[in-house]
N, C-alpha and C positions, 0 to 999 in steps of 0.2 A: 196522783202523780207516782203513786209508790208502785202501782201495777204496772206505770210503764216504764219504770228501773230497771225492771229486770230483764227486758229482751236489751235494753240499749245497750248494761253492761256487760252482758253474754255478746252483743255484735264487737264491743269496743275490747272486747279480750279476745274473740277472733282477729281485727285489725291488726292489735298488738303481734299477735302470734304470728299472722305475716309480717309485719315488717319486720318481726325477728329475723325470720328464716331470710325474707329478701337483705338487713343488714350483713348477717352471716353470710351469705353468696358475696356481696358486695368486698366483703372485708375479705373472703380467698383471696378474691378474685386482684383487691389493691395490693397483694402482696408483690406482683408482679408486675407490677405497672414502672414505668421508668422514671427515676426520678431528675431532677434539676443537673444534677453531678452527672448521671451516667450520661445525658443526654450532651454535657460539654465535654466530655470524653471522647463521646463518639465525634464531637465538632472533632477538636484536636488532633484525634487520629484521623480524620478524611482529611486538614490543612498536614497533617503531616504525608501523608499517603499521597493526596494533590503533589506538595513540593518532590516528592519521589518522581513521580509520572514524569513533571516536567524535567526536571535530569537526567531521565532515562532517553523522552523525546529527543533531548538535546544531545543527549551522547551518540544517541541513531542517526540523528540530524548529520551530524559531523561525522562518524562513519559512513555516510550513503554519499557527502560531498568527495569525503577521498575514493571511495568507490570509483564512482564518476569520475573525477580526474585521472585516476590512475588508465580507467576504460579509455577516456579521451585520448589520452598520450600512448594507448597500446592500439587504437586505432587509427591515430594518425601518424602511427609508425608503419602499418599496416598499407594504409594507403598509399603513401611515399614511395616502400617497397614495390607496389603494383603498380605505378604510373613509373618505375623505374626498369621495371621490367616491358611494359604496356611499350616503353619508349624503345628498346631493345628490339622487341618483338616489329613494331614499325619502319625502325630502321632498316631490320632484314627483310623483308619486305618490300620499301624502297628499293633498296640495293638488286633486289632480286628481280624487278623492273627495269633498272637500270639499265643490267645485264641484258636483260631482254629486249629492250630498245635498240639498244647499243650495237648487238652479235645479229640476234636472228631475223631483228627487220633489213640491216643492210643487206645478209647473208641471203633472204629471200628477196629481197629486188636484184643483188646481182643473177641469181637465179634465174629469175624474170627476163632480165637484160639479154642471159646469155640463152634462153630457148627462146627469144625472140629475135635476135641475131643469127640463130642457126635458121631460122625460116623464112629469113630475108635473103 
């Protein structure tokens, strides 16, 4: 039994001597690892940073409605003006019909009348 002592305990002080080295790596390595605290810190600040967002949304929100209103009412100013004019524009138009009905159609059947009165 004694002869075979001595490869076991030369294998089990090699073992050891790895899981040293692999503790030592392990134990850098947890230095950096997050703990409990930091990880509800970071909660914290993302429900704080969330609450930001949504006030910001909501202040945008409310700026983009007066936006909009304000467009609304500089367009429907807009358009009053142009159906105001649009009305302007038709009446003379009209009128200028009128005239024309009125003058140059009697003006050319008297016309008519009277070169057909000279040839009778």
């Amino acid at each position: 039994m004694t002869e075979n002592l001595e490869p076991r305990v030369k294998k089990l002080e090699s073992d050891v001597a790895t899981i040293s080295k692999n503790l030592a790596t392990l134990t850098v390595r947890s230095e950096s690892f997050a703990t409990h605290a930091d990880v509800a810190n970071v909660r914290t600040e993302m429900t704080a940073l969330r609450g930001e967002l949504k006030e910001d949304i909501a202040s945008l929100r409310g700026e983009l409605k007066a936006d909009i209103v304000s467009l609304r009412g500089d367009l429907t100013g807009q358009i009053i003006a142009s159906r105001g004019e649009l009305r302007e524009e038709l009446q003379k138009a009209i009128n200028r019909q009128t005239v024309l009905l009125l003058t140059v159609i009697p003006a050319t059947l008297a016309a008519i009348a009277a070169v057909a009165a000279w040839f009778r």
